[in-house]
C-alpha positions as CSV (number, residue, x, y, z in Angstrom):
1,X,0.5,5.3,-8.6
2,X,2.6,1.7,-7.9
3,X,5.1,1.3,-10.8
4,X,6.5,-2.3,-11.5
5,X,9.0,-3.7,-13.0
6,X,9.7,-7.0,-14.5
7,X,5.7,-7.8,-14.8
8,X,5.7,-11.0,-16.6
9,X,8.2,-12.5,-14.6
10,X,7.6,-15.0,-11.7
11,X,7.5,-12.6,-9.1
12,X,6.8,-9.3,-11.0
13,X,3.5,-11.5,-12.8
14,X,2.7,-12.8,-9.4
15,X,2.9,-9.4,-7.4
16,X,0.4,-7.3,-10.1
17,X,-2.1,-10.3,-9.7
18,X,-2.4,-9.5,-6.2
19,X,-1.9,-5.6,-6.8
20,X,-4.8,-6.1,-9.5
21,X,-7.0,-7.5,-6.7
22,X,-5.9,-5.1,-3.9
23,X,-4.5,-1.7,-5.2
24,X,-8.5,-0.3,-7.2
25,X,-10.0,-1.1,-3.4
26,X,-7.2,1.8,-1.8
27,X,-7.2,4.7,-4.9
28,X,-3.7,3.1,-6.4
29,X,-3.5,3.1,-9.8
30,X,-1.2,0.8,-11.6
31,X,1.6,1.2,-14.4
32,X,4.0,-1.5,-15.7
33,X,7.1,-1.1,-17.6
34,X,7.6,-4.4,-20.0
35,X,9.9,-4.6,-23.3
36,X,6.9,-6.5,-25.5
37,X,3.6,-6.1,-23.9
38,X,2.1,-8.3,-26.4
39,X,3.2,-10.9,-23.0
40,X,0.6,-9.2,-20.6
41,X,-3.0,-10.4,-20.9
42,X,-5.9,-8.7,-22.6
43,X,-7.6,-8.4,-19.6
44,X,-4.5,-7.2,-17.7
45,X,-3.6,-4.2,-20.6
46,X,-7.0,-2.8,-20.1
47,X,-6.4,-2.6,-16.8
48,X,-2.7,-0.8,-16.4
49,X,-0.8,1.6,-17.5
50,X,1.8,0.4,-19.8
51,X,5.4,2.1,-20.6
52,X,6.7,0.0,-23.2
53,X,10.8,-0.3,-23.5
54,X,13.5,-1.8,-20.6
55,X,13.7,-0.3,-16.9
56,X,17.3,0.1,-17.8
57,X,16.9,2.7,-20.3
58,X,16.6,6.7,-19.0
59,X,14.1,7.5,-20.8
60,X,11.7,5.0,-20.2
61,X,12.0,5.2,-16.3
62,X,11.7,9.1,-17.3
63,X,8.5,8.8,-18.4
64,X,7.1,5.5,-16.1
65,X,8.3,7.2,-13.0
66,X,6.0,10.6,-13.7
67,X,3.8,10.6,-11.4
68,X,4.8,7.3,-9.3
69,X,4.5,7.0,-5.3
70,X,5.9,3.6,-4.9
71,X,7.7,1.4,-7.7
72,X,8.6,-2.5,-7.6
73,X,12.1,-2.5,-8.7
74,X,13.7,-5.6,-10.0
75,X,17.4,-6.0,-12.2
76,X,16.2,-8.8,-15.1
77,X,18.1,-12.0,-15.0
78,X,21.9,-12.0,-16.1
79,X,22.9,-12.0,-19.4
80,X,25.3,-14.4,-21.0
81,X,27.1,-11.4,-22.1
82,X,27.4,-9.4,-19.1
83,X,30.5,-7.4,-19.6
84,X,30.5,-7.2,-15.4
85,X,28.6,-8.1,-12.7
86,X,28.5,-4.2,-11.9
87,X,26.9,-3.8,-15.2
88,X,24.4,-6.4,-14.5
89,X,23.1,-4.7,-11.0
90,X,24.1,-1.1,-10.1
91,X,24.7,-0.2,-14.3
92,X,21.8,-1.4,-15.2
93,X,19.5,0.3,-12.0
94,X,21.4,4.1,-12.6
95,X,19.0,5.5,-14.7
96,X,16.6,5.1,-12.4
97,X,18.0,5.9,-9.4
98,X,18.6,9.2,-11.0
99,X,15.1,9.1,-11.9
100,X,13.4,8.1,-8.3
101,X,15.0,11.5,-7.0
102,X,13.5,13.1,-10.5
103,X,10.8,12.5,-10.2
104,X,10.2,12.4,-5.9
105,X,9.5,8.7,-5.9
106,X,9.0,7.9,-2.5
107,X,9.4,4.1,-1.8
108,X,10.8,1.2,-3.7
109,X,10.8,-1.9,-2.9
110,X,13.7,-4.0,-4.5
111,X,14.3,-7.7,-5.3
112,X,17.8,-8.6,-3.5
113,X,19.5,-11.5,-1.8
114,X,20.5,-12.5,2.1
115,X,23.8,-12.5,2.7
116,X,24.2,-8.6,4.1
117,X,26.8,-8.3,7.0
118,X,28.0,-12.2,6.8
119,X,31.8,-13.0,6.6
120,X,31.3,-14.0,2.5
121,X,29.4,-10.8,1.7
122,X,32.3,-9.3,0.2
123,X,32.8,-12.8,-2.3
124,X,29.7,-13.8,-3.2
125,X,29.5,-12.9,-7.1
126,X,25.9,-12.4,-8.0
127,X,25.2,-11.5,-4.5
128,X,28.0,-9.1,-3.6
129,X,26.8,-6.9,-6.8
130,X,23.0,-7.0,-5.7
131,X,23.9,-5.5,-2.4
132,X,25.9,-2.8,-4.2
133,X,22.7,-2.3,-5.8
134,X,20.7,-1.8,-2.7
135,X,22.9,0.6,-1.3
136,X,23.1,2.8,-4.7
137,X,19.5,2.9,-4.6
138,X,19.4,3.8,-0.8
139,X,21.6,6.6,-1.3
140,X,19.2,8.4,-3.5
141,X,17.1,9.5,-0.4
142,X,14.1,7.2,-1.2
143,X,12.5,4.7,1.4
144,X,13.9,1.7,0.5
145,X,13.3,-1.8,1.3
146,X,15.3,-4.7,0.1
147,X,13.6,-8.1,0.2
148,X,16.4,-10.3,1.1
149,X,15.8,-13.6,-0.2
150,X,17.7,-17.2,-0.3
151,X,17.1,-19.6,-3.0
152,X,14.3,-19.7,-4.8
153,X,11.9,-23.2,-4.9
154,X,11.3,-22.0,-8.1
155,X,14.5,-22.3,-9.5
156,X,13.8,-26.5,-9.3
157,X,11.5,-25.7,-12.2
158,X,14.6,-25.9,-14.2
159,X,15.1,-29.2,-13.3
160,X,11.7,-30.8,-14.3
161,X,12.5,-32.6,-16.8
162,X,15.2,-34.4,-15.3
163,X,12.8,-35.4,-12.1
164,X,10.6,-36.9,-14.6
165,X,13.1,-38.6,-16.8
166,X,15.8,-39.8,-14.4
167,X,14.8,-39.2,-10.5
168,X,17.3,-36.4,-10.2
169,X,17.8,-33.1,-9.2
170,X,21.7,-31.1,-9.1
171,X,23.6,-28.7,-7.2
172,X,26.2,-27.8,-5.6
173,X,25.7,-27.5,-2.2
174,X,26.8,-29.9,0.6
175,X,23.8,-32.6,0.7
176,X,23.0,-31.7,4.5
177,X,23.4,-28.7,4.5
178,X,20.3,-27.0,5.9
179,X,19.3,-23.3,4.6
180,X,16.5,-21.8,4.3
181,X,14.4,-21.3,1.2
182,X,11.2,-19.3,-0.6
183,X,9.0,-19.8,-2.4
184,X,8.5,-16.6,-5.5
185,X,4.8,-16.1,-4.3
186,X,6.0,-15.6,-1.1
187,X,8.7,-12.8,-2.4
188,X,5.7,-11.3,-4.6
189,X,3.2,-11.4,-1.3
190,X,5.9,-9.3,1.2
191,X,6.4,-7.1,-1.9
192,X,2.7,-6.7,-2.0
193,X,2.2,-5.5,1.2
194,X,4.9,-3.1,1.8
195,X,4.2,-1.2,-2.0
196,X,0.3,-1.0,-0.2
197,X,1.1,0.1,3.3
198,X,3.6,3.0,2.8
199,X,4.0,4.1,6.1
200,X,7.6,2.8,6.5
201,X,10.6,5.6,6.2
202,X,14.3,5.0,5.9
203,X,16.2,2.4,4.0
204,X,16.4,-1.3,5.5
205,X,15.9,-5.1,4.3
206,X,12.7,-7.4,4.8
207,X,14.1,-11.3,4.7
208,X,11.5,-13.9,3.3
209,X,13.3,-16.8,4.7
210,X,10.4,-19.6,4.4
211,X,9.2,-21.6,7.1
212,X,11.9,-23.8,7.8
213,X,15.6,-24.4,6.7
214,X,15.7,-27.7,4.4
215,X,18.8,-29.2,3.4
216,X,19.1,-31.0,-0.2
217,X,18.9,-34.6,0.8
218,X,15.4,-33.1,2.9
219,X,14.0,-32.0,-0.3
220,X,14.7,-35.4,-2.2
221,X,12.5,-37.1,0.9
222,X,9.7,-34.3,0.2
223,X,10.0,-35.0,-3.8
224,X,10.0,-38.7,-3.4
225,X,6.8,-38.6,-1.0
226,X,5.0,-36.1,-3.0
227,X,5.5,-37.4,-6.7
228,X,5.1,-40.9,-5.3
229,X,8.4,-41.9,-6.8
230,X,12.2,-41.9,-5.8
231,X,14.6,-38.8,-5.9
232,X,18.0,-38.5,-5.4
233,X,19.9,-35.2,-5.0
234,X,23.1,-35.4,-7.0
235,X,25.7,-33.0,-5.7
236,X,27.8,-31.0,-9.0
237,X,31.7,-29.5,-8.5
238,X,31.8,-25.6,-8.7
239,X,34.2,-26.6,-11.8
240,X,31.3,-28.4,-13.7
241,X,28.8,-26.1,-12.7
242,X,30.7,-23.0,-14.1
243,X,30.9,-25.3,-17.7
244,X,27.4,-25.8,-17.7
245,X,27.1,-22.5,-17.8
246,X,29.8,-21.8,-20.4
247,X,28.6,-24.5,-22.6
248,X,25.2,-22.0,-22.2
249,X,27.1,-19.6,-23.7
250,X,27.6,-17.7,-20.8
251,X,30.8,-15.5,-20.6
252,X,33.6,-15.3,-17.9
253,X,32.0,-12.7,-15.7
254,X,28.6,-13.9,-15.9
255,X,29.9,-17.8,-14.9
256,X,32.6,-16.6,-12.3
257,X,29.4,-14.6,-10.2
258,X,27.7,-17.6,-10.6
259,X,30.0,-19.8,-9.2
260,X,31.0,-17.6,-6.0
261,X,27.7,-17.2,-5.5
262,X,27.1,-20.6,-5.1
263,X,30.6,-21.2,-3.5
264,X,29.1,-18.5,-0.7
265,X,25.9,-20.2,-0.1
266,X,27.9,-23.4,0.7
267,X,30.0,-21.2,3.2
268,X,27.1,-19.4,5.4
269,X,26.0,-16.7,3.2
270,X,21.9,-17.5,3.7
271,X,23.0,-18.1,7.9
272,X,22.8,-14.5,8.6
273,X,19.2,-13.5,9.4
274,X,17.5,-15.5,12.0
275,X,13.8,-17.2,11.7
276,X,11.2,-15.0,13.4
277,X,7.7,-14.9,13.2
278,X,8.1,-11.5,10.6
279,X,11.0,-12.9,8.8
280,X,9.4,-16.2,8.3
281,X,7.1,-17.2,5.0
282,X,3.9,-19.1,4.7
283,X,4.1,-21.7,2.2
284,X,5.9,-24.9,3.0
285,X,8.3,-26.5,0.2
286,X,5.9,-29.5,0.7
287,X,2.8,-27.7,-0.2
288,X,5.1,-25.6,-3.1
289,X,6.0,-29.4,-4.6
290,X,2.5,-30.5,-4.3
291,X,0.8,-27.7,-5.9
292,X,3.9,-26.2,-8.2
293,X,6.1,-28.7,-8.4
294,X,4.0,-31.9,-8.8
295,X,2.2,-30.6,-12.0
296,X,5.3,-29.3,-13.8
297,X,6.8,-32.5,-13.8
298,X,3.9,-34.3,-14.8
299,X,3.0,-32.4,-17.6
């Protein structure tokens, strides 16, 4: 039995495709724990196990975990009213990782972020707080793997609408700047295979680093090419970036681990894990823009 978490997001709704396809083939069986599962497909309900209710809550994880070998464990996105970035991560995984040793889980495989063992570790907001994460649930005694990701390509889907409308894309990295990026079905794909082949032991991280390091200005020359049409990359201050976000209505915590996250990233914090042929990922950013990317924007 494979419990995940976070199904209908971009990675969770990604992974149980390919579990759906691979897991009946190898005797797993397959449960989901989703707050309205009205969002899952007809043809994906009849097919899973569903614990309605959020992975934060005790007794849900009481009663998904029963039973469960392996679980997919990812902390939902940050709330605008996230009281602390402790709350966010570690508060919100507790329950479970009281219920993992419950229940005698034996792997998880978590959703986390590179940046383990670099100078900014320790200052990196969103970051720091997933890595506390990590260790809480490593301390419970399961085999753990933490899939340590940079940026997502996916997060450019946010900015569609102003690559259609204008030619421009924001952040606020240095504009060469070269760091690696993934793209989600990538993230879903490594998660994939390690929740299938459980022969792994101990507690340790899995980077999915891409297959190259890109820098800003090097995604506005793949964007141009591909959409047949200029973009620019327009670099943002921390300082406007955090009142973006607080004109969101996100609060001070949930802006401030924003902001040294992104304050990190410009200092090193995705230089820590060299390119290998395991840490590496398949899919290019110019085939993600071509088949992701391109029809997003044009639709």
């Amino acid at each position: 039995m494979i419990v995940i978490t976070a199904p209908t997001g971009q990675i969770g709704g990604r992974l149980l495709d390919i579990l759906l396809n691979e897991a009946p083939t190898r005797g797993e069986q397959l449960r989901v724990i989703v707050r309205d599962p009205a969002k899952l497909p007809d043809a994906v309900r009849a097919r899973v196990d569903v614990v309605t209710g959020s992975h934060g809550d005790a007794d849900v994880v009481d009663r998904a975990f029963d039973g469960a070998d392996a679980v997919f464990w990812l902390a939902p996105p940050v709330p605008q009213t996230a009281p602390n970035l402790d709350a966010v991560y570690s508060g919100f995984t507790r329950a479970a990782a009281k219920a993992f040793t419950a229940h005698g889980v034996g792997h998880v495989v978590g959703v986390s972020a590179l940046g383990r063992g670099t100078p900014v570790a320790d200052r990196a907001g969103l970051v720091t707080a997933s890595l506390a994460m990590d260790d809480l649930i490593g301390r419970t005694g399961v085999a753990y793997r933490a899939l340590a990701n940079p940026t997502f390509m996916d997060n450019l889907l946010w900015q569609a609408a102003p690559i259609r409308d204008h030619g421009v894309f924001t952040g606020t990295v240095i504009a060469d700047r070269k760091a690696p990026v993934a793209a989600t079905r990538d993230i879903a794909a490594a998660a994939a295979g390690l929740l299938l082949d459980r022969s792994w032991t101990g507690t340790g991280e899995v980077p999915v680093l891409g297959p190259e390091d890109l820098s800003a200005n090097d995604m506005a020359r793949v964007m141009s090419d591909v959409l047949g049409r200029p973009v620019r990359y327009k670099r943002e201050s921390l300082d406007d970036f955090g009142a973006a976000l607080s004109g969101r209505g996100f609060g001070k915590e949930a802006v401030e681990g924003f902001v040294d996250m992104m304050r990190a990233k410009d200092e090193g914090l995705d230089d820590g894990v060299r390119r290998t042929p395991e840490t590496a990922s398949p899919t290019t950013f110019r085939q993600w823009c071509e088949e992701v990317l391109k029809p997003a924007v044009q639709g």
